[in-house]
N, C-alpha and C positions, 0 to 999 in steps of 0.2 A: 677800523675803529670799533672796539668793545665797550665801549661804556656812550650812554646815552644820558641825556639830562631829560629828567622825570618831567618839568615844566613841560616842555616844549613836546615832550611825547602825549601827554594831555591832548592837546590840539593838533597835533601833526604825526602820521606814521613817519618810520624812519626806516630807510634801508640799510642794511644790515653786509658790510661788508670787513673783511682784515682774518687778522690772521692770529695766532697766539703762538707767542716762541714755546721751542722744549723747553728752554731755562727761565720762564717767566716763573715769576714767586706762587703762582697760584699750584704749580707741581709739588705736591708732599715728597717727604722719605717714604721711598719702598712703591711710588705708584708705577707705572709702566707709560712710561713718558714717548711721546713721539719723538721720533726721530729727526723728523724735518717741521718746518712748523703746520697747525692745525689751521685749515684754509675754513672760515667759518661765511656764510651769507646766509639771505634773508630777508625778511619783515618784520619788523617789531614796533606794536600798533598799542593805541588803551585799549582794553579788555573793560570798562564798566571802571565807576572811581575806584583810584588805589589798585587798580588791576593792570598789567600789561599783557601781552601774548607776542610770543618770537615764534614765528614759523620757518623754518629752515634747514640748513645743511651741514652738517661738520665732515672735514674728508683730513685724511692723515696717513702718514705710514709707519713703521714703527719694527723693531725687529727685535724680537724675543725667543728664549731658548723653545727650542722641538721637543715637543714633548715624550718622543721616544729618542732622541741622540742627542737631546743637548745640543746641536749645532745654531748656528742662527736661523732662524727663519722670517723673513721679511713677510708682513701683516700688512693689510691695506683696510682703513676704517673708513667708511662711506655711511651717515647716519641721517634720516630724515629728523629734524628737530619741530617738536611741538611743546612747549614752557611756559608756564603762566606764571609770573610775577607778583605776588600781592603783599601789604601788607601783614606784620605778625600778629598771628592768631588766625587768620583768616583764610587758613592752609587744608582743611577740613581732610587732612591726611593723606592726599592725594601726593602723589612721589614726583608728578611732573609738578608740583608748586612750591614756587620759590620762597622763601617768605624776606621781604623788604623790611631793613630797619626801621625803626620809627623814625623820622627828619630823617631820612636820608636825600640827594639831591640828586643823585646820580645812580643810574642800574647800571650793572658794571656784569654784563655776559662770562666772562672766565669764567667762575666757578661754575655756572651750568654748561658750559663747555667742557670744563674739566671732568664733572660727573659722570657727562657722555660719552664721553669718549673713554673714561672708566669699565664704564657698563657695556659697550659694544666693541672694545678691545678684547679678541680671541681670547681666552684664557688658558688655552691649550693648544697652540697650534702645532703645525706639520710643516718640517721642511718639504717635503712632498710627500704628496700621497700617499708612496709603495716604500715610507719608510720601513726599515726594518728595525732599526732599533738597535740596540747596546746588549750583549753578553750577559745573562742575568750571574754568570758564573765570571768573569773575567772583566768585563764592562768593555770590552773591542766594539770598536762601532762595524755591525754588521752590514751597515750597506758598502765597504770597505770591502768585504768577501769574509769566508766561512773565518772562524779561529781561530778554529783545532781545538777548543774545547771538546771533549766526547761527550757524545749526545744522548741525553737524559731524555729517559720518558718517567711519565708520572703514570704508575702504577692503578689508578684509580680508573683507567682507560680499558686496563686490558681485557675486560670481557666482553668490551665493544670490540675491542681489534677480532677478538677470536671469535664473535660472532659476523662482525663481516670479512674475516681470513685475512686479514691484513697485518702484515708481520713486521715488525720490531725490524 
């Protein structure tokens, strides 16, 4: 369960447990959506009037292009969550505060779910490590083996090579 009734958080913390599908509506065009759904827990307590605080966990996995092959590479998000809740206007610029409609009855966690998992989703990942990457001349994926491209050096090198004898 992601959403909480504001009454009853007044007076009682709540624990903080569920999940958010890839295809739940809070996903935009063009985000980097999880794969399997985001397992979210926690605490979510009053924080002072009109204030709340969720302390907790978001975990996911998710599989996005390598950034040197383009191949898949499966990402794992594991994020500690600290969020506070408040009323609008009363956000004093801080990036972890959420700002609450005015009458609203209900705090509804997705979107600060979705934010984080935004923010701590790789943005450049590695199928592995000792990628080597794509052919700047042919685009062959070189962890595949050599090309046969013929092998360019950049000029701008060479006085380093023939100062330490290292040859072309």
């Amino acid at each position: 369960m992601l959403s909480f009734d504001l009454q009853s958080l007044r007076t009682k913390a709540a624990s903080v447990s569920g999940e958010l599908s890839p295809d739940d509506p809070v996903w935009r065009e063009g985000d980097d959506r999880p794969t399997s759904p985001v397992r979210v827990s926690g605490r979510l307590s009053s924080a002072g009037p009109d204030r709340f605080y969720w302390h907790g966990q978001i975990e996911g996995e998710s599989v996005l292009p390598c950034r040197r092959c383009l191949a898949d590479a499966k990402v794992t998000v594991s994020e500690e969550a600290h969020v506070i809740f408040s009323q609008a206007g009363d956000r004093e610029d801080d990036p972890d505060v959420f700002e609450l409609d005015p009458g609203v009855r209900e705090l509804d966690l997705k979107p600060a779910v979705r934010e984080l998992w935004l923010l701590h989703a790789p943005a450049y990942p590695l199928c592995r490590d000792d990628c080597k990457g794509l052919c700047p001349t042919c685009g062959a994926d070189l962890n595949a083996g050599p090309c046969g491209c013929p092998q360019q050096t950049d000029s701008r090198w060479d006085a380093l090579r023939k100062a330490t004898g290292e040859s072309e």
